[in-house]
N, CA, C and O atoms as a GROMACS GRO file, in nm:
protein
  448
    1UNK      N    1  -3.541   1.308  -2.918
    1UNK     CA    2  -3.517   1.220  -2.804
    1UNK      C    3  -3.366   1.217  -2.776
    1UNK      O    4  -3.276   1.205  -2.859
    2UNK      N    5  -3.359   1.231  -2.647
    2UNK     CA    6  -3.197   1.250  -2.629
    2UNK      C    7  -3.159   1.093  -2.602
    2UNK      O    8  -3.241   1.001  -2.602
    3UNK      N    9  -3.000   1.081  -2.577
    3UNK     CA   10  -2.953   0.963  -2.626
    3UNK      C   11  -2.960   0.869  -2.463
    3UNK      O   12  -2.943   0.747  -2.461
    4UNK      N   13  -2.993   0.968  -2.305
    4UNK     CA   14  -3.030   0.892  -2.220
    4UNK      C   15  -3.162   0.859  -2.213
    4UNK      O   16  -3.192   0.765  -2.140
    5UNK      N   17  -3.282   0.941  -2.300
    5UNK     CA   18  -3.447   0.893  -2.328
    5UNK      C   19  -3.432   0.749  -2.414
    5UNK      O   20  -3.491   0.642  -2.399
    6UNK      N   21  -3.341   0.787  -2.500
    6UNK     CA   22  -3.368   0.628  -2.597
    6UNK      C   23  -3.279   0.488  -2.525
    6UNK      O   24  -3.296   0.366  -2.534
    7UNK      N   25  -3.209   0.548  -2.473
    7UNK     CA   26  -3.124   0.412  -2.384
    7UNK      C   27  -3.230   0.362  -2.289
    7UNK      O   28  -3.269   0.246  -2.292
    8UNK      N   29  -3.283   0.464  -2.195
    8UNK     CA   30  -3.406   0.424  -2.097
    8UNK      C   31  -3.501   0.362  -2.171
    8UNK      O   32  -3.504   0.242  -2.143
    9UNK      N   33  -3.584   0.394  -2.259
    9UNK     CA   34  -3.685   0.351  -2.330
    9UNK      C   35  -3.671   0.212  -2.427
    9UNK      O   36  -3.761   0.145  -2.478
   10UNK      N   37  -3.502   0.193  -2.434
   10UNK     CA   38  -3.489   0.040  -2.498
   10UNK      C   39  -3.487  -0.070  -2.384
   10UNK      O   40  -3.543  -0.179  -2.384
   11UNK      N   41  -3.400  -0.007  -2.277
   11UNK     CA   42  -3.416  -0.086  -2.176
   11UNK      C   43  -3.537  -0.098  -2.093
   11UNK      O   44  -3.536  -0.153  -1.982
   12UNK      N   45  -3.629  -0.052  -2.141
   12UNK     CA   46  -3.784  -0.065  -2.079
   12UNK      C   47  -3.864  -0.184  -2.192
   12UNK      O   48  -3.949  -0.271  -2.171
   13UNK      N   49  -3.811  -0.151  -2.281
   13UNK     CA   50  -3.841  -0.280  -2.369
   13UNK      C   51  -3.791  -0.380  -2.378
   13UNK      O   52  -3.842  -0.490  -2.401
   14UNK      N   53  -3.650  -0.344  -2.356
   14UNK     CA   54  -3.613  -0.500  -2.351
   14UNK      C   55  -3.676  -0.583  -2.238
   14UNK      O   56  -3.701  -0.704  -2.241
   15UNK      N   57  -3.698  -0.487  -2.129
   15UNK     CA   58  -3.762  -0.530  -1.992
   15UNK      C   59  -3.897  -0.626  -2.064
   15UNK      O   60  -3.900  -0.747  -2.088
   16UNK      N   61  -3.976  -0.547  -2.081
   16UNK     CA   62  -4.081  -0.596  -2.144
   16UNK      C   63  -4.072  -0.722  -2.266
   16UNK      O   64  -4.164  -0.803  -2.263
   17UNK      N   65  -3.975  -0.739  -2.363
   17UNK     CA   66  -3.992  -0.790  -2.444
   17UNK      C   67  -3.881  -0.943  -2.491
   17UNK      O   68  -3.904  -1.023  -2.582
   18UNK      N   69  -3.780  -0.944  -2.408
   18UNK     CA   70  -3.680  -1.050  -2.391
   18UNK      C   71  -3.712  -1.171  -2.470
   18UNK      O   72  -3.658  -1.223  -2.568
   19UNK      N   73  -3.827  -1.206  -2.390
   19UNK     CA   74  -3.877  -1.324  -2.460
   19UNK      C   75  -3.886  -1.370  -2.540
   19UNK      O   76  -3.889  -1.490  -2.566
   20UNK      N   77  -3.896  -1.234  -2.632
   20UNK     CA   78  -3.969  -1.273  -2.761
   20UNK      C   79  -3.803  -1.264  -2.864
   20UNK      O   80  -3.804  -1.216  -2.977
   21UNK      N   81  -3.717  -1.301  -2.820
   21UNK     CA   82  -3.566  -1.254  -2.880
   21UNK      C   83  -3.514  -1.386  -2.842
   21UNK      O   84  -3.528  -1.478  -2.761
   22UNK      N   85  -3.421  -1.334  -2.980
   22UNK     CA   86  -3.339  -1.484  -2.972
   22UNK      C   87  -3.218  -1.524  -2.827
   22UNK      O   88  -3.232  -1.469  -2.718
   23UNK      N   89  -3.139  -1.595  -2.846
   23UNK     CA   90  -3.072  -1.577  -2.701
   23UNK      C   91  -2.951  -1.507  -2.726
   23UNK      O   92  -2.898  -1.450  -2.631
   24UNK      N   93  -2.886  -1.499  -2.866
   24UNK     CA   94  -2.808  -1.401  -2.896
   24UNK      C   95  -2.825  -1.259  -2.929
   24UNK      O   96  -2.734  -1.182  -2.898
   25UNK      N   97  -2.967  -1.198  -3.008
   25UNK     CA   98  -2.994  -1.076  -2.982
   25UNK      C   99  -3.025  -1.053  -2.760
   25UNK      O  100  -2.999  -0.948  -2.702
   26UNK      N  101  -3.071  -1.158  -2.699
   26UNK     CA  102  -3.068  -1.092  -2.554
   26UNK      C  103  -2.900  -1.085  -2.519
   26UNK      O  104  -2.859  -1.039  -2.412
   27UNK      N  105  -2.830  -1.125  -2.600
   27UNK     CA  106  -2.698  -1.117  -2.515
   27UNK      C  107  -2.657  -1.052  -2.552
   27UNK      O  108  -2.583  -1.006  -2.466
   28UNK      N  109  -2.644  -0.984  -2.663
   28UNK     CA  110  -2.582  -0.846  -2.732
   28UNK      C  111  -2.678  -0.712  -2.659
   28UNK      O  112  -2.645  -0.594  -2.674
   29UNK      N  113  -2.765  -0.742  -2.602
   29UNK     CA  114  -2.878  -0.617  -2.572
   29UNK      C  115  -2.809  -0.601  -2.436
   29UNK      O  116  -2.745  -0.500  -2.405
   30UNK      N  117  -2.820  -0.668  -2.386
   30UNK     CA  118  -2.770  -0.723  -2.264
   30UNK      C  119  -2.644  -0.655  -2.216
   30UNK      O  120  -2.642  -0.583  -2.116
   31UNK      N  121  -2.503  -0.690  -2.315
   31UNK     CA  122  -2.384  -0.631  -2.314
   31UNK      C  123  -2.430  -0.487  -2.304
   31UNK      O  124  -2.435  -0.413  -2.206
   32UNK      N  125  -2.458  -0.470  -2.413
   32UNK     CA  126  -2.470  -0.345  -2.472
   32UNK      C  127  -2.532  -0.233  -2.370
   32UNK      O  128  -2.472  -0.139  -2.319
   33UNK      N  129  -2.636  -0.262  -2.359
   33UNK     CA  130  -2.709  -0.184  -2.287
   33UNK      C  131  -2.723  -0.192  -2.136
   33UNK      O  132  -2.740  -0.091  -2.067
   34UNK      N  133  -2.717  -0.295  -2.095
   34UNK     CA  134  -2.690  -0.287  -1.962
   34UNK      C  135  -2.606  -0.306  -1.890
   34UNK      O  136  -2.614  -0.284  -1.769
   35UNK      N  137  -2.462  -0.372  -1.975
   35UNK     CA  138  -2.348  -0.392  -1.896
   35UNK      C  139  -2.240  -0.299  -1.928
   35UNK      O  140  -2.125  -0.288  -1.886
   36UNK      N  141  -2.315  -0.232  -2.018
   36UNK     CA  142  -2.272  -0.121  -2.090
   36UNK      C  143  -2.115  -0.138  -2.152
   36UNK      O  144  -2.028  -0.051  -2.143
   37UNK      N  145  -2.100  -0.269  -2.217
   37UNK     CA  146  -2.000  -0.299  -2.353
   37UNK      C  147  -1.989  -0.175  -2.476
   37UNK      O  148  -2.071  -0.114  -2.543
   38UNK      N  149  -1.899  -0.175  -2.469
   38UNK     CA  150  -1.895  -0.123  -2.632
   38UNK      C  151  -1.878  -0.203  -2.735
   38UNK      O  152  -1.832  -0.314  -2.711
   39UNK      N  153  -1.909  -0.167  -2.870
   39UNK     CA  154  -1.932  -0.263  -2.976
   39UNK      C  155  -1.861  -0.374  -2.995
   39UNK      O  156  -1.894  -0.491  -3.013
   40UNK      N  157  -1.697  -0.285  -2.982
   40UNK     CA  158  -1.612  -0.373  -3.047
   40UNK      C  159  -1.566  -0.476  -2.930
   40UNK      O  160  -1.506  -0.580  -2.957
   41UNK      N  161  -1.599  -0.434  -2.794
   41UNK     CA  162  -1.592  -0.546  -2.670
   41UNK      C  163  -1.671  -0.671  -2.691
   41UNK      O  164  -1.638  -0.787  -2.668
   42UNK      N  165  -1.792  -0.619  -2.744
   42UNK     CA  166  -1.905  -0.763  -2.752
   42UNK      C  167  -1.810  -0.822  -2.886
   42UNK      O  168  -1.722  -0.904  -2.863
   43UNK      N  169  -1.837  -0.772  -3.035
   43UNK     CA  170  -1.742  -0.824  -3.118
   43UNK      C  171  -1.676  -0.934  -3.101
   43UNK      O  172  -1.700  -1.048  -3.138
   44UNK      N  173  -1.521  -0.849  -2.994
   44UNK     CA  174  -1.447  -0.956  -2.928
   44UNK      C  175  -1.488  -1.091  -2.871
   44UNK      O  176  -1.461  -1.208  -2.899
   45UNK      N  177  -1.580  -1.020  -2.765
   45UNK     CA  178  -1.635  -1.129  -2.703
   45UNK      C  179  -1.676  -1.262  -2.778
   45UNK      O  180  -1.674  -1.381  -2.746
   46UNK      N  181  -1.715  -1.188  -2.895
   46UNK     CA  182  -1.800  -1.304  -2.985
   46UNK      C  183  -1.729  -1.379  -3.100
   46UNK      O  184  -1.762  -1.484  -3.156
   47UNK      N  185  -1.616  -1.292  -3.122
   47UNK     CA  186  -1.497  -1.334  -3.227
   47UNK      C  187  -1.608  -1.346  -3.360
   47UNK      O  188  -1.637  -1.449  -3.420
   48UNK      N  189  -1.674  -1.166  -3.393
   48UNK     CA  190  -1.713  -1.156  -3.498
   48UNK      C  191  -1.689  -0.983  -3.504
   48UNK      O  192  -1.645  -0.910  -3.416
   49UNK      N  193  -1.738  -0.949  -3.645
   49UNK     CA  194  -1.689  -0.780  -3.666
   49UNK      C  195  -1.761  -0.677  -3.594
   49UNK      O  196  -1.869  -0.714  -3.548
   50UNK      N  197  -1.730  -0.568  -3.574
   50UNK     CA  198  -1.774  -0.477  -3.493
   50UNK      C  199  -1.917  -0.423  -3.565
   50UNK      O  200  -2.023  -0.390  -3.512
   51UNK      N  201  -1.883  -0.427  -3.689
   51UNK     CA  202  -2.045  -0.375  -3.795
   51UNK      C  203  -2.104  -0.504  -3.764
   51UNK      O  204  -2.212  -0.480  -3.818
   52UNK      N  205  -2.120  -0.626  -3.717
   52UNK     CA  206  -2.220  -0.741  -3.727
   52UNK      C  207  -2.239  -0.706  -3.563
   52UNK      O  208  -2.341  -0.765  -3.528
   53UNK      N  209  -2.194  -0.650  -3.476
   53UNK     CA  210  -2.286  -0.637  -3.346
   53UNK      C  211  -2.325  -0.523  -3.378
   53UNK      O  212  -2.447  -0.520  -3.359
   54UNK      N  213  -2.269  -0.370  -3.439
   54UNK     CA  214  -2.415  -0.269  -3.461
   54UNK      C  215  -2.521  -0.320  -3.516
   54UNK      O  216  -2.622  -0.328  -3.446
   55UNK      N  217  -2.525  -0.366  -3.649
   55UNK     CA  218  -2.644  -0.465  -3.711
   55UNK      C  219  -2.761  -0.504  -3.584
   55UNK      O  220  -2.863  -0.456  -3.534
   56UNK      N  221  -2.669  -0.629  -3.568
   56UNK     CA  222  -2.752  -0.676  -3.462
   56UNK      C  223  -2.847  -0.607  -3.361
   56UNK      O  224  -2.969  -0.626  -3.352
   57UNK      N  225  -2.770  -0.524  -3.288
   57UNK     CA  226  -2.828  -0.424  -3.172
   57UNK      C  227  -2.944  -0.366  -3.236
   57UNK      O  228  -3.056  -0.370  -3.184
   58UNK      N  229  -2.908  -0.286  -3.405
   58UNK     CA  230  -3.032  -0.184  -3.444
   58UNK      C  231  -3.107  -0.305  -3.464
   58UNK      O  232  -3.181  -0.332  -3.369
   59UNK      N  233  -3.108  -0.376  -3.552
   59UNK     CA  234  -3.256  -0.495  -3.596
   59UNK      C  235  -3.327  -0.493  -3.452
   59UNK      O  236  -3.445  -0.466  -3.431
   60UNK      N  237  -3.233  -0.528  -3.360
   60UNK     CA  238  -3.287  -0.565  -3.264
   60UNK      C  239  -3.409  -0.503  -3.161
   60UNK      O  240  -3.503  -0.548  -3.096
   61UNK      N  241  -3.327  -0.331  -3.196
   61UNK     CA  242  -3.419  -0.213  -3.125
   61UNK      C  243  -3.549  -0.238  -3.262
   61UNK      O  244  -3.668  -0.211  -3.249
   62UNK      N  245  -3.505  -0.277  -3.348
   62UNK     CA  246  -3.594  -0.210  -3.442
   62UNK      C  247  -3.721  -0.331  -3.434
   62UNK      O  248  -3.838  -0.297  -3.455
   63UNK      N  249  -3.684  -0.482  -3.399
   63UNK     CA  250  -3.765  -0.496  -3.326
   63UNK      C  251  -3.862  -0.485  -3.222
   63UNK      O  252  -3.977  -0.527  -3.217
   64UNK      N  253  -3.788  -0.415  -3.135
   64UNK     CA  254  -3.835  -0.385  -2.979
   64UNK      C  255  -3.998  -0.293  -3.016
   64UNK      O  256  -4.118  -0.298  -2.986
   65UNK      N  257  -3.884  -0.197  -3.116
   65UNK     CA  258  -4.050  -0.106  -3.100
   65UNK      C  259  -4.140  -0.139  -3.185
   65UNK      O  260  -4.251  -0.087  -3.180
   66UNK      N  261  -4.101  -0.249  -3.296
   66UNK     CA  262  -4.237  -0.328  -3.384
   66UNK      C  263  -4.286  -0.400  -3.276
   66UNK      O  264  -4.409  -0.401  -3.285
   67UNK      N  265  -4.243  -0.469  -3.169
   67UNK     CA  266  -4.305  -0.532  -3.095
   67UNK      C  267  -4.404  -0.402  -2.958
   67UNK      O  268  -4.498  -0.440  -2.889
   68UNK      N  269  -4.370  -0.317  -2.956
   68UNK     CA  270  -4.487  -0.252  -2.857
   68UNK      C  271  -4.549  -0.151  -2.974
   68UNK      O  272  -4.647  -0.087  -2.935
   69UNK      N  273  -4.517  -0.132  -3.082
   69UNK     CA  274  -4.595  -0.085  -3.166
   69UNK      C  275  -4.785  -0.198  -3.173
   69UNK      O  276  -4.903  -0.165  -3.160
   70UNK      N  277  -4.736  -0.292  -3.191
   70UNK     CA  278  -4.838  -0.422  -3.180
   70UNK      C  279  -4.893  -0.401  -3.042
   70UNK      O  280  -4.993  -0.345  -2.997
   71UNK      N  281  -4.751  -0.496  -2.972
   71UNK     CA  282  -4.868  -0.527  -2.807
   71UNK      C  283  -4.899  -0.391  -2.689
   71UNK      O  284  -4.980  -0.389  -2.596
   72UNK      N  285  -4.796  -0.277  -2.734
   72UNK     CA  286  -4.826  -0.192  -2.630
   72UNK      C  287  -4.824  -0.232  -2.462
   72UNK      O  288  -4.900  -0.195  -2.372
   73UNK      N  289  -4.743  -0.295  -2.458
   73UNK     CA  290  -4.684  -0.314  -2.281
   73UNK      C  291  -4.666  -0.208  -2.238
   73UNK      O  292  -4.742  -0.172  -2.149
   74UNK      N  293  -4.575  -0.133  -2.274
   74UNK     CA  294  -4.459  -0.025  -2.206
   74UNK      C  295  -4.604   0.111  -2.236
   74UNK      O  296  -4.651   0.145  -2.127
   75UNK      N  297  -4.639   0.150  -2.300
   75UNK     CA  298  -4.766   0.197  -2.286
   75UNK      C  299  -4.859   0.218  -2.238
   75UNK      O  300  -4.906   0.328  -2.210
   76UNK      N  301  -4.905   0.104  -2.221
   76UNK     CA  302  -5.000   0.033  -2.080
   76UNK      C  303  -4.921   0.077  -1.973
   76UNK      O  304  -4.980   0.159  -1.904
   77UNK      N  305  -4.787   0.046  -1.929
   77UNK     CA  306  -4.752  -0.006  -1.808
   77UNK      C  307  -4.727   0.172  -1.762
   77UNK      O  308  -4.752   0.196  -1.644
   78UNK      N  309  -4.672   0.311  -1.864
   78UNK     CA  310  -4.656   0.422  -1.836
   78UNK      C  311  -4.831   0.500  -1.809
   78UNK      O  312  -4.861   0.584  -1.724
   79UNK      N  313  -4.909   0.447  -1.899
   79UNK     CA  314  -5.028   0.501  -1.858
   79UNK      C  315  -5.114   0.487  -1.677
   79UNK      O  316  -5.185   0.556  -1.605
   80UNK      N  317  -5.033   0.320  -1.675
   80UNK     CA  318  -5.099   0.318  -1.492
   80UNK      C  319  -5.002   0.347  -1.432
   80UNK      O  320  -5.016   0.328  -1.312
   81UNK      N  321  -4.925   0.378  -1.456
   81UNK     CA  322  -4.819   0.446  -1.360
   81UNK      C  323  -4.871   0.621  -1.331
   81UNK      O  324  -4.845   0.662  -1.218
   82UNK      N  325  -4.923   0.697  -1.403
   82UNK     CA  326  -4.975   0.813  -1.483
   82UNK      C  327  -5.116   0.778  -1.351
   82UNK      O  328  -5.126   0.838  -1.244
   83UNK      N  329  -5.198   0.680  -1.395
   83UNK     CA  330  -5.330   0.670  -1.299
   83UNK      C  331  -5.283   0.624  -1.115
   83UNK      O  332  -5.338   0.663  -1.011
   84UNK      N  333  -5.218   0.573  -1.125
   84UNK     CA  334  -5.189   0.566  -0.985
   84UNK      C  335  -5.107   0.647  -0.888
   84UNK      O  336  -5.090   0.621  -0.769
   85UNK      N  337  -5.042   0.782  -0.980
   85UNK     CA  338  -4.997   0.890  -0.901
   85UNK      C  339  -5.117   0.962  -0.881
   85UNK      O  340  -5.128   1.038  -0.785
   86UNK      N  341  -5.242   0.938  -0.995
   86UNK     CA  342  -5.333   1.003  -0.971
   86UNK      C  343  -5.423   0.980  -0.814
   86UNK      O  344  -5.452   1.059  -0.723
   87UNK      N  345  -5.445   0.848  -0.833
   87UNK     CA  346  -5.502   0.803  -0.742
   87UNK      C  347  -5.436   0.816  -0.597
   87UNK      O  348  -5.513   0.836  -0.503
   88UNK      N  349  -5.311   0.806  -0.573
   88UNK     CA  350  -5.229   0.874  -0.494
   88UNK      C  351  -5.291   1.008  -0.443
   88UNK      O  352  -5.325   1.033  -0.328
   89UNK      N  353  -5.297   1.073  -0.530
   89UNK     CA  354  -5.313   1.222  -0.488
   89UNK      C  355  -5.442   1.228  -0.446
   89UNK      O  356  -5.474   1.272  -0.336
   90UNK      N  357  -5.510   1.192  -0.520
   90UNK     CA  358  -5.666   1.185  -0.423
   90UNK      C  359  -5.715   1.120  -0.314
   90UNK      O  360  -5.811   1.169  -0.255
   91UNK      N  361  -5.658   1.001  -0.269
   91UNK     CA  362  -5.662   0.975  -0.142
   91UNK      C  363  -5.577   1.042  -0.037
   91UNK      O  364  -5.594   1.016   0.082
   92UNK      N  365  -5.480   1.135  -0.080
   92UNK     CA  366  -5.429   1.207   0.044
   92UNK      C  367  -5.486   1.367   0.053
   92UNK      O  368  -5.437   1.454   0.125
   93UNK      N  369  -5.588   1.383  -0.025
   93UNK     CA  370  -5.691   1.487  -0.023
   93UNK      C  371  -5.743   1.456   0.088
   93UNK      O  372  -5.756   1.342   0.132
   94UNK      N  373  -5.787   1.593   0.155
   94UNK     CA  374  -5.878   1.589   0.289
   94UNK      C  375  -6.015   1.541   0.270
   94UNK      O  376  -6.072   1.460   0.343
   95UNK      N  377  -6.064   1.596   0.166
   95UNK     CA  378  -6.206   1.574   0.112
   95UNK      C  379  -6.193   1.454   0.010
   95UNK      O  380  -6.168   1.502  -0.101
   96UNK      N  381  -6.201   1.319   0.004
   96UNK     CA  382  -6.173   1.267  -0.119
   96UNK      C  383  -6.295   1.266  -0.186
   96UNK      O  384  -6.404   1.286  -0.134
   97UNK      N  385  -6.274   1.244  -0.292
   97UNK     CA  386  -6.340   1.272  -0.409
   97UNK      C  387  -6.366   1.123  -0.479
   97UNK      O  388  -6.296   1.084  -0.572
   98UNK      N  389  -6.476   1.044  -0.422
   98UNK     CA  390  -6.538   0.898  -0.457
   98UNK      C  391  -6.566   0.929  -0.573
   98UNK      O  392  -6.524   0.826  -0.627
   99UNK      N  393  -6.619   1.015  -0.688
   99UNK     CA  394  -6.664   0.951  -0.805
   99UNK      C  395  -6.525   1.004  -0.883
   99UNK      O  396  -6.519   0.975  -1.002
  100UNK      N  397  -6.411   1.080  -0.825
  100UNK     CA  398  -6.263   1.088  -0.937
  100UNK      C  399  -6.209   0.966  -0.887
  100UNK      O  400  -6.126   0.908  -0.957
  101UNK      N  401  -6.244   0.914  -0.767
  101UNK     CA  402  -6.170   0.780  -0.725
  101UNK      C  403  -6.196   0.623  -0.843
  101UNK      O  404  -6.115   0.539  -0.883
  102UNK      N  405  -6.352   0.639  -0.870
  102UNK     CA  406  -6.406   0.558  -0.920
  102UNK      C  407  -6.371   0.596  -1.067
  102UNK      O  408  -6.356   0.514  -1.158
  103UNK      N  409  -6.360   0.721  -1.078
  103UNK     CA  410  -6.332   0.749  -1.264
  103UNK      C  411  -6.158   0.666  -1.289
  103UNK      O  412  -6.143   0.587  -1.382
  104UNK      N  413  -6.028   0.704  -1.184
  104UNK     CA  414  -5.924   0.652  -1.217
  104UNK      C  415  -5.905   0.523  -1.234
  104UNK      O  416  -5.828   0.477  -1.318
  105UNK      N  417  -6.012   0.419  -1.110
  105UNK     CA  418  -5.989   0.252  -1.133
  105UNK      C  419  -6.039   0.206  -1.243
  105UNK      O  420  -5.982   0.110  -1.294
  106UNK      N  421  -6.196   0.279  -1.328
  106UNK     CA  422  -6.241   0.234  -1.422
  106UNK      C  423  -6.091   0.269  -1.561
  106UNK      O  424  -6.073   0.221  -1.673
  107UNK      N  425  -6.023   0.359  -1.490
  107UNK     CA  426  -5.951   0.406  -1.629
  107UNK      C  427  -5.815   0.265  -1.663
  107UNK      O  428  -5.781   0.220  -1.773
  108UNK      N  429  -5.766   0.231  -1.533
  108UNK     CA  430  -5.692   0.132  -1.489
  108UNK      C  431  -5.768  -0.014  -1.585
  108UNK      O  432  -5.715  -0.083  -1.672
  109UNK      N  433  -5.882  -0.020  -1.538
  109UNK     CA  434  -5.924  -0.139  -1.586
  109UNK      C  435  -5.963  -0.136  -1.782
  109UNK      O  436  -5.962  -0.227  -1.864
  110UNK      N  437  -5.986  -0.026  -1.792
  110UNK     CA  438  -5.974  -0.020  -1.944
  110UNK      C  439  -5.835  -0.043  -1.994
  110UNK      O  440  -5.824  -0.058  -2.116
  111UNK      N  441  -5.736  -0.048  -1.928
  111UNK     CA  442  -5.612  -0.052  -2.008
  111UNK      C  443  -5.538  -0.229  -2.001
  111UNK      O  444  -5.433  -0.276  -2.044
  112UNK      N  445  -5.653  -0.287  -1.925
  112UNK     CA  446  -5.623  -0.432  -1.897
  112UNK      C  447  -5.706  -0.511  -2.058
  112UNK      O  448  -5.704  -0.633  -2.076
   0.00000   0.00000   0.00000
């Protein structure tokens, strides 16, 4: 996994998973990843060491993916994304195709 797949894919979790984080792991995720801080900026920010915000950040990822390891959001949410290009494509077929129409919504609703 390259290092813009795993930046995308934390920030799809954090998307997904905020909530479930304290308000200082969201503010270090936060810096970090989306305001795009570097370590020793948040550190500063925080008037603590540069190894106690890496810490932080990894526990934190290392939460992220124990948490969709369990609930599977980001999973779910790439699989209907996956069914609704499908479904896309078959309604702009000339001929549509009612029982692949009916196979993609049943597939949609299994993932609810």
């Amino acid at each position: 996994m390259t290092m813009l797949e795993k930046t995308t894919r934390i920030n799809f979790l954090f998307d997904f998973y905020q909530a479930l984080l304290t308000p200082k792991q969201r503010s270090y995720m936060t810096l970090y990843y989306l305001d795009d801080y570097s370590l020793g900026e948040i550190a500063e920010e925080f008037n603590i060491s540069r190894q106690a915000v890496y810490d932080n950040i990894k526990r934190t990822e290392s939460m992220l993916e124990d948490y969709e390891e369990k609930l599977r959001l980001f999973h779910k949410f790439q699989e209907r994304g996956k069914i609704m290009r499908q479904l896309d494509l078959c309604l702009s077929e000339e001929d549509i195709n009612k029982e692949k129409i009916d196979q993609y919504l049943n597939l949609l609703k299994e993932l609810d």
